[in-house]
Residue, then its C-alpha position, 0 to 999 in steps of 0.5 A: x406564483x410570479x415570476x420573480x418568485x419562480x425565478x428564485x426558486x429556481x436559483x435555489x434548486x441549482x444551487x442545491x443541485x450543483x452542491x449536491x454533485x460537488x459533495x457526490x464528487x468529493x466522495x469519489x475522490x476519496x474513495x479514488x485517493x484510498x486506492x488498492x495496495x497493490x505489489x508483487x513479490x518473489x521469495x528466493x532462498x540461498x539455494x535458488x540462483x539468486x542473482x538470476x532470479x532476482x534480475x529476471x523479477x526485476x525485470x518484468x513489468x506487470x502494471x498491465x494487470x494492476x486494474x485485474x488486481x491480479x498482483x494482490x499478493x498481500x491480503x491488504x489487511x492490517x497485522x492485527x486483523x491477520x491475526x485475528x483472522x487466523x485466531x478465529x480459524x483456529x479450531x479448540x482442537x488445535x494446538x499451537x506448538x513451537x518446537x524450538x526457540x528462533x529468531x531473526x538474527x539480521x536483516x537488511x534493504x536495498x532500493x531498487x528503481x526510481x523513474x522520476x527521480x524524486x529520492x522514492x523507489x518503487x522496487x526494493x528487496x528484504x533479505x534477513x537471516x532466521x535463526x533456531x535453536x534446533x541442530x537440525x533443518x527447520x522450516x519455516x515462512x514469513x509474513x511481511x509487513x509495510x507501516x506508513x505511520x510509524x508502526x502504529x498500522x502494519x499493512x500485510x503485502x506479502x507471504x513467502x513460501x515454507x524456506x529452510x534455516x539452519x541452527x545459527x547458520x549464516x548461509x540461510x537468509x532469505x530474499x523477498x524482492x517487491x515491485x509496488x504498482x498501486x496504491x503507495x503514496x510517496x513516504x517513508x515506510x517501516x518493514x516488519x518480519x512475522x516467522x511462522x513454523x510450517x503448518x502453523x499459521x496461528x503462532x508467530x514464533x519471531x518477529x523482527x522489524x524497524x524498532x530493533x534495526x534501523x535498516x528497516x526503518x523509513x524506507x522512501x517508497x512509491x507504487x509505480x503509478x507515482x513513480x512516473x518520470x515527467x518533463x517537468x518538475x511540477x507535473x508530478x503531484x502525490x495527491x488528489x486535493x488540487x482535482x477537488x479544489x479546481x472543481x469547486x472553482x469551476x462549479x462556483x464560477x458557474x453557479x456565478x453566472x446562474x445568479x448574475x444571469x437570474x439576476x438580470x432576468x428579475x430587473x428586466x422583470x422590475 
C-alpha cells in the first residue's frame, strides 16, 4: 500500500469516527431533553389552616434534591398505564363497589411564581369541590393529571391522601398546591381530576378536567429549572437543538481541517 492510499483510508476512518461520536452525541441529547417530571405536592383540606399551610409549601425550595429524585411524587405514567396497572392488580376476588353517585362540582387555578418573567409559572395550585349524593361524610382522594397536548397524554404527578366531602356541601373543597422542578418545558398544560372512594383504587367514581371547565385549560407552566431569571432576554432557551447544531459545526469544521491537512500531505507526495 502506498501512501497516498493509506492516507485516504485514513480520512475515511476519521470521517467514520467523527460521524459515529455525533450520532452517539445526539443520543444523549434526546435522552437529556426527555428528562425526569419531577414536582412536589401538598393536598390541604378545608379543616388544615389553609393559609399557613400553603404559604409555608410555598415557600420551601427543594431543587437540591431534584437529581435524588426525591420529589417524584407522580409515578410519571400516563393516565392509561395507571389504570391499567390497578386493573391488573386487581384480583378476581375484588369487587369494585360505589356506594353513592359523586361529582366534582367546580374547580378553579391559581398561578403562582414566575422568576423570569417569561408569562410561564413554575408553582400553581388546584382547588375543587367534590360533591356526593350521601347525607353522610364520605371519603374519598384524587389523582391528578397534567396534558401538554390537548388531553391527548394525561401525565399523573399527584396522589392526594383520603379527604372528607359532604353531600352538596361547599364547605369541602380541596387544595393541592404543586411546585414543578424538573422536566416541564414551557406550554400550556390541561389538568384532570380522577375521584376514587377510600380503599379503592380501581374504580373512578368522577372525573372532572379541561373539557367541562375552562379553568383548567392551558395553564402556562415551567418546571423551575426553565424558570430561570436571566439578564438578558436571549440567555434563556426552552430547548436543546442549538447544543446539537453547534456541535455538528464544531465537528464539520474539524473534519475540514483533516480533509485539507490530508490534502496537502498527498500533493506533497505527488
Amino acid at each position: 500500500m502506498n501512501m497516498q492510499n493509506y492516507l485516504w483510508l485514513q480520512l475515511l476512518y476519521m470521517k467514520k469516527v467523527i460521524l459515529f461520536t455525533s450520532l452517539s452525541f445526539l443520543c444523549v441529547n434526546s435522552v437529556i431533553a426527555e428528562e425526569f417530571r419531577i414536582s412536589d405536592s401538598v393536598g390541604i383540606s378545608q379543616g388544615e389552616q389553609k393559609e399557613q399551610t400553603r404559604d409555608q409549601f410555598l415557600k420551601q425550595d427543594k431543587s437540591v434534591k431534584v437529581l435524588d429524585k426525591i420529589l417524584s411524587q407522580g409515578t410519571g405514567q400516563s393516565r392509561k398505564e395507571v389504570l391499567t396497572q390497578a386493573q391488573q392488580q386487581k384480583s378476581a376476588m375484588q369487587k369494585s363497589v360505589r356506594h353513592h353517585e359523586y361529582r366534582i362540582y367546580d374547580a378553579h387555578v391559581h398561578l403562582i411564581g414566575d422568576d423570569d418573567h417569561d408569562g410561564y409559572y413554575q408553582k400553581f395550585s388546584v382547588t375543587f369541590d367534590a360533591d356526593s349524593e350521601s347525607s353522610h361524610w364520605e371519603t374519598v382522594y384524587a389523582k391528578l393529571y397534567l396534558s401538554s397536548d390537548g388531553g391527548d397524554t394525561w401525565i399523573h404527578y399527584f396522589t392526594t391522601k383520603d379527604f372528607i366531602i359532604e353531600d352538596n356541601a361547599s364547605y369541602d373543597d380541596y387544595e393541592v398546591v404543586t411546585t414543578l422542578y424538573n422536566g416541564y418545558p414551557a406550554n400550556e398544560y390541561d389538568v384532570l381530576i380522577d375521584l376514587y372512594e377510600e380503599d379503592d383504587e380501581h374504580h373512578i367514581v368522577a372525573t372532572y378536567s379541561s373539557f367541562d371547565n375552562s379553568e383548567l385549560y392551558a395553564l402556562p407552566l415551567e418546571s423551575k429549572n426553565y424558570d430561570i431569571r436571566s439578564t438578558t432576554p436571549s440567555s434563556k432557551s426552552h430547548g436543546s437543538g442549538g447544543g446539537s447544531f453547534n456541535f455538528f459545526i464544531l465537528m464539520s469544521m474539524i473534519l475540514m481541517v483533516i480533509k485539507r491537512s490530508f490534502m496537502t500531505n498527498i500533493r506533497d507526495l505527488d
